[in-house]
C-alpha positions as CSV (number, residue, x, y, z in Angstrom):
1,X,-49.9,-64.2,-7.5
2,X,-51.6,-67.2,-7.2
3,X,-51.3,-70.4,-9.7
4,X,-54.0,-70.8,-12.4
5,X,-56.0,-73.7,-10.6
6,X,-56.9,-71.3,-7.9
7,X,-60.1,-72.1,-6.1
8,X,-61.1,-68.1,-6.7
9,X,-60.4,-67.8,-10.8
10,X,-62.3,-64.6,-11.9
11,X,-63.9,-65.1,-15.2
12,X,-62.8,-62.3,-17.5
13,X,-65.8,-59.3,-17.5
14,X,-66.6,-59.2,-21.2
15,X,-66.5,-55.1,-21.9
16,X,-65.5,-56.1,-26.1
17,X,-69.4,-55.2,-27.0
18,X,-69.5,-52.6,-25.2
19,X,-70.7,-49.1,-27.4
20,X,-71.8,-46.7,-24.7
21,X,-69.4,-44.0,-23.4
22,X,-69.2,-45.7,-20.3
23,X,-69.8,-48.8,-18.3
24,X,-69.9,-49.1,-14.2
25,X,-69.2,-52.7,-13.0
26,X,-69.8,-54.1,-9.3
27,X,-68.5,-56.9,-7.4
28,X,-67.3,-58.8,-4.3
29,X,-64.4,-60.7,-4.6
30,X,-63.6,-63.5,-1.8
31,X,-60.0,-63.3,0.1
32,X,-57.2,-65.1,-2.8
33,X,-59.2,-63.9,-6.0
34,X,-57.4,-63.4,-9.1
35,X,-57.9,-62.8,-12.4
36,X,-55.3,-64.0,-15.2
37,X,-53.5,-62.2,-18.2
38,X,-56.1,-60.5,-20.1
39,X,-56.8,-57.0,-21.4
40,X,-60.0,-54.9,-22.3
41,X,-60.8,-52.6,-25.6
42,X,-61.6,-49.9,-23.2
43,X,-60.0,-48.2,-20.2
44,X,-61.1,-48.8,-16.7
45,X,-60.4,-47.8,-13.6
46,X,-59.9,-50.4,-10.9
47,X,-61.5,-49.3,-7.4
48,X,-61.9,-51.0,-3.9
49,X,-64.1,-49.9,-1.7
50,X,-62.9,-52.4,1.1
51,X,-59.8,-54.0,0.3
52,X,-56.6,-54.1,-1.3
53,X,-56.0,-54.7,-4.8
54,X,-52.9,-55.9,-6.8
55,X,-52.4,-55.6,-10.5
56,X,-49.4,-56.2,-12.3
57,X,-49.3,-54.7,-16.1
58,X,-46.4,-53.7,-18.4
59,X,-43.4,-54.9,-15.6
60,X,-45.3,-52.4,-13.1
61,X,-46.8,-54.3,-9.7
62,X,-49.2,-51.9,-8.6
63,X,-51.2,-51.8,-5.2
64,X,-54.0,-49.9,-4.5
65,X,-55.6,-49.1,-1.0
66,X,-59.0,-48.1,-0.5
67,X,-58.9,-44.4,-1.8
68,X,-56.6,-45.3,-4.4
69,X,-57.9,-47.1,-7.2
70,X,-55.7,-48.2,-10.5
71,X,-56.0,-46.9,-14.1
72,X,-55.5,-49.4,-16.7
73,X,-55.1,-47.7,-20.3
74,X,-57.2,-49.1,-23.1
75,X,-56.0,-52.8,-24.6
76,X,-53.2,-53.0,-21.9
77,X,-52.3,-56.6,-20.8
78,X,-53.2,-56.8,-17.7
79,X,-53.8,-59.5,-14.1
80,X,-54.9,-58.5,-10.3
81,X,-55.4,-60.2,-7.0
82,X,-56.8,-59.8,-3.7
83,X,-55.4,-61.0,-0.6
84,X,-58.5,-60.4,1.5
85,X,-62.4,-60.3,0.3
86,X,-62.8,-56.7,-1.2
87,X,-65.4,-54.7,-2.8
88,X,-64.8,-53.8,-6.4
89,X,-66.0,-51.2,-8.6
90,X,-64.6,-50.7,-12.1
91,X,-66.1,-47.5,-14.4
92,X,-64.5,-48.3,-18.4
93,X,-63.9,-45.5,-20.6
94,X,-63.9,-45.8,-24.6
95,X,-60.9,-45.5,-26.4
96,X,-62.2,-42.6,-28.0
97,X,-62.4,-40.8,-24.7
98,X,-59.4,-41.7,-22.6
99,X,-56.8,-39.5,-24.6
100,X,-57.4,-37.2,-21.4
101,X,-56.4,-39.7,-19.1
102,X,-53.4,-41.3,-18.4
103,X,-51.7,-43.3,-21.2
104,X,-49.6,-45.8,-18.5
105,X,-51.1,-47.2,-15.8
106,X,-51.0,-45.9,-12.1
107,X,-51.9,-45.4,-8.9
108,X,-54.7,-42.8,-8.7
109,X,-55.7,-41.1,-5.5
110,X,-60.0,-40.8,-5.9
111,X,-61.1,-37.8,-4.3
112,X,-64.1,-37.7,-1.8
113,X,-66.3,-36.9,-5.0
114,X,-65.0,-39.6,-7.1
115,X,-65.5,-41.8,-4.4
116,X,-69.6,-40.6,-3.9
117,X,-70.0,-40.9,-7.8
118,X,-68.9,-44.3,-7.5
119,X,-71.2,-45.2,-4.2
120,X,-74.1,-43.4,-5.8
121,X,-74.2,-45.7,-8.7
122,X,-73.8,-48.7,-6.8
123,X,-76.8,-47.6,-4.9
124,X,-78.7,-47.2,-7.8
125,X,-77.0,-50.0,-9.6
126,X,-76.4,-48.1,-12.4
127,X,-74.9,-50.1,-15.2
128,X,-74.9,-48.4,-18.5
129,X,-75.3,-44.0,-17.2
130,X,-77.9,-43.1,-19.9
131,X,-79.5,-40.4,-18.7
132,X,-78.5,-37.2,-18.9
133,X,-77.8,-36.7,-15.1
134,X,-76.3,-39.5,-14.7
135,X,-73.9,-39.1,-18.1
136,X,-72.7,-35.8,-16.6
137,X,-72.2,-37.9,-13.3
138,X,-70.2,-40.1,-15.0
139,X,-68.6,-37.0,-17.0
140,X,-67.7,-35.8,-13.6
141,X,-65.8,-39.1,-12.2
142,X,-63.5,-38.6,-15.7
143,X,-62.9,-34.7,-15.0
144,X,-61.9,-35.9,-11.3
145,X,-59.6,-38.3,-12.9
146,X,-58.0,-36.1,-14.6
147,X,-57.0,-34.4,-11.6
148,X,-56.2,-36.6,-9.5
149,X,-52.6,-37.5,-8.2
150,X,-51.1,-40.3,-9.8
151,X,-48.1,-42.4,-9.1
152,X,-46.4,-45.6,-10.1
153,X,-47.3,-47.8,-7.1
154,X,-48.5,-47.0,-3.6
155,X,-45.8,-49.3,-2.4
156,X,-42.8,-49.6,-5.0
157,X,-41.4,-53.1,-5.4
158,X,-37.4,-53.7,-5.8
159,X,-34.5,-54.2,-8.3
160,X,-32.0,-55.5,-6.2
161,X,-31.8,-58.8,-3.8
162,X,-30.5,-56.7,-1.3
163,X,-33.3,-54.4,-1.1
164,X,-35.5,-57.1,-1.9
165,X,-34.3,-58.6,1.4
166,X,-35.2,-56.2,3.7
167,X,-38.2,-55.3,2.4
168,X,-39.3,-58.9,2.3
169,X,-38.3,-58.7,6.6
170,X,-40.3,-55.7,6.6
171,X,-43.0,-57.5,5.0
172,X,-43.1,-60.0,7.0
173,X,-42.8,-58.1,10.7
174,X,-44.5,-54.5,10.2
175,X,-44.8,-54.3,13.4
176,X,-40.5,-54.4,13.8
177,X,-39.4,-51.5,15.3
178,X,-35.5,-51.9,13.8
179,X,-33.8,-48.8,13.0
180,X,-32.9,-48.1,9.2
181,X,-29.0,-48.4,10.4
182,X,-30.4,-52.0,11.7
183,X,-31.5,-52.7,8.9
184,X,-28.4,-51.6,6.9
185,X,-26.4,-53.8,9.0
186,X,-28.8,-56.7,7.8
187,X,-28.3,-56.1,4.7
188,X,-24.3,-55.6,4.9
189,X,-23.9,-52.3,3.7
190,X,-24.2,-48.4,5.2
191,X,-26.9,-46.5,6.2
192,X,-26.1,-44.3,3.0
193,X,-25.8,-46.9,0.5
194,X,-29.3,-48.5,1.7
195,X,-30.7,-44.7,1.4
196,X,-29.5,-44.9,-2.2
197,X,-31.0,-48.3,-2.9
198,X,-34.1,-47.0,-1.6
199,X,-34.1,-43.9,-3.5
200,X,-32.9,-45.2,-6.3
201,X,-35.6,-48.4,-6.8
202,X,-38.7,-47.4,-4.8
203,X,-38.1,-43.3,-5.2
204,X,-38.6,-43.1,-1.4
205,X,-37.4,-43.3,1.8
206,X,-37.3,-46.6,3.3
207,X,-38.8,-44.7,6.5
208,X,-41.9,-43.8,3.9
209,X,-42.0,-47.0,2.3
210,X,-42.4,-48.8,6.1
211,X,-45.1,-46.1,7.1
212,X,-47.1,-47.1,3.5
213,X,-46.8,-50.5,4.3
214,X,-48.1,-50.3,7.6
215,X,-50.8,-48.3,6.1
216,X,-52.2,-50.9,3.9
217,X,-52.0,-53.1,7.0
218,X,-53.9,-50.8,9.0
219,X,-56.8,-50.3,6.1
220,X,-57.1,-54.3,5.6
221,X,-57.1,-54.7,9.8
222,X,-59.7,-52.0,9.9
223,X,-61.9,-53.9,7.2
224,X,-61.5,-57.1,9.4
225,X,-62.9,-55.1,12.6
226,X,-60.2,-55.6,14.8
227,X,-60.0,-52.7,17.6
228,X,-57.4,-49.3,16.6
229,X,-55.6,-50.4,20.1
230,X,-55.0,-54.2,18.6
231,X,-53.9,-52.4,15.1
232,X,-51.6,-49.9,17.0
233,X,-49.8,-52.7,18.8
234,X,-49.2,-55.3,16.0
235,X,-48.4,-52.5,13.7
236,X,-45.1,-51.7,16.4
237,X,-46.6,-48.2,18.0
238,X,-46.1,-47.4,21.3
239,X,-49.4,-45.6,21.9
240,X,-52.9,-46.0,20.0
241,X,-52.8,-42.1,19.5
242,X,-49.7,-42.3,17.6
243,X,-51.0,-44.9,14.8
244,X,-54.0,-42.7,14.7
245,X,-51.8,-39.6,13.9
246,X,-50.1,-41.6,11.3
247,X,-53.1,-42.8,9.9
248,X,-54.9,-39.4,10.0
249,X,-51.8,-37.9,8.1
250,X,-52.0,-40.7,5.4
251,X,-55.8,-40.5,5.0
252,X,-57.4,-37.3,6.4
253,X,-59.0,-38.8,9.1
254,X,-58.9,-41.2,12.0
255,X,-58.8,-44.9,11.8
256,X,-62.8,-44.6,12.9
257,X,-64.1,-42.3,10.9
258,X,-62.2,-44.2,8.2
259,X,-64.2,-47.5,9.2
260,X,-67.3,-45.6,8.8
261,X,-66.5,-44.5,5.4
262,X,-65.5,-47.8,4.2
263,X,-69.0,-49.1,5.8
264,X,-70.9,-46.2,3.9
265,X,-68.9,-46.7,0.5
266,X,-70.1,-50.7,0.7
């Protein structure tokens, strides 16, 4: 996270006035935005359409990808940052109304539906949904909520300085193609005991945990424009059609037809 003199400081949206059942807020933020401590009365949900968004809340760092987006419960402390420029949308939720949503804050997966709701308002710059339609629309986006997969983080951060050190490598190279017993032997312990770290802290595979990291890589490389054959090869695949079978299994579709989405949700 940034320091406080930042050159991109968000002001803090004021929601405090707020009395209709719900609000939709729009935005672009540039690359290195942040916005410090600070809670709302209501809920939101937290949404990129392009970009990747990190918010950490209650000792949780959570980071969303584009089809993710990140449910903060009413009055919960709260900060976020963007690496690269992103397109927001937020949709807050009274109090009175969020007892069918989550009560902790996590990683929500929006479903193609969710994700037109959202688009459709932005198109119409819908603010305040008033009318009837659109406060079943909106109705709608909380029932998809609802049932929608929800997990602590996309990608789970560490406990331990030895997990933190590989992961930190990992970081750093995506693209490494070092074996999991390489990178036990980096870390000076067995192949088992760094399957138990990882189980144990991130509640994964280390082998999942690399794939998600070169996921969000992939989605922020795709938002830049660069070619799938550039994003294949820094990303450590020996082929463009295997990243694109990875990415297809993570997302449902190819890296294109991804790009097009992303283009069409904007």
């Amino acid at each position: 996270m940034p320091s406080a003199n930042a050159a991109h400081s968000l002001p803090i949206f004021d929601v405090e006035s707020v009395t209709s059942p719900y609000l939709v807020r729009y935005d672009e933020f540039a690359a290195g935005s942040f916005a410090a401590p600070h809670s709302h009365r209501l809920g939101h949900l937290n949404y990129t359409a392009c970009g990747t968004m990190s918010i950490d809340t209650a000792g949780q760092h959570l980071v969303a990808p584009p089809q993710y987006g990140v449910w903060i419960p009413p009055a919960q402390e709260h900060c976020c940052y963007v690496q690269h420029a992103a397109v927001y949308r937020s949709f807050y939720v009274q109090p009175a109304l969020c007892d069918v949503l989550p009560q902790q804050a996590c990683i929500l997966r929006i479903s193609p539906i969710g994700r037109s709701i959202l688009a459709d308002f932005a198109e119409r710059q819908v603010q305040v949904p008033g009318s009837p339609q659109d406060l079943r629309l909106a109705q709608a986006l909380v029932d998809q909520l609802c049932q929608a997969r929800f997990e602590g983080s996309f990608l789970p951060s560490p406990s331990s300085a030895a997990l933190a050190g590989v992961l930190d490598a990992l970081r750093a190279d995506p693209g490494s193609r070092r074996s999991v017993a390489e990178w036990a032997r980096q870390a000076h312990m067995t192949e088992r005991t760094l399957a138990r770290h990882c189980q144990r802290e991130l509640g994964m595979a280390l082998g999942e945990w690399r794939q998600r990291l070169r996921h969000l890589c992939a989605v922020e490389a795709l938002g830049q424009g660069r070619t799938v054959q550039e994003i294949a090869f820094d990303l450590g695949y020996s082929t463009a059609s295997a990243f694109i079978a990875m990415f297809h299994r993570e997302t449902g579709m190819t890296p294109e037809q991804f790009r097009r989405e992303l283009v069409s949700d904007v």
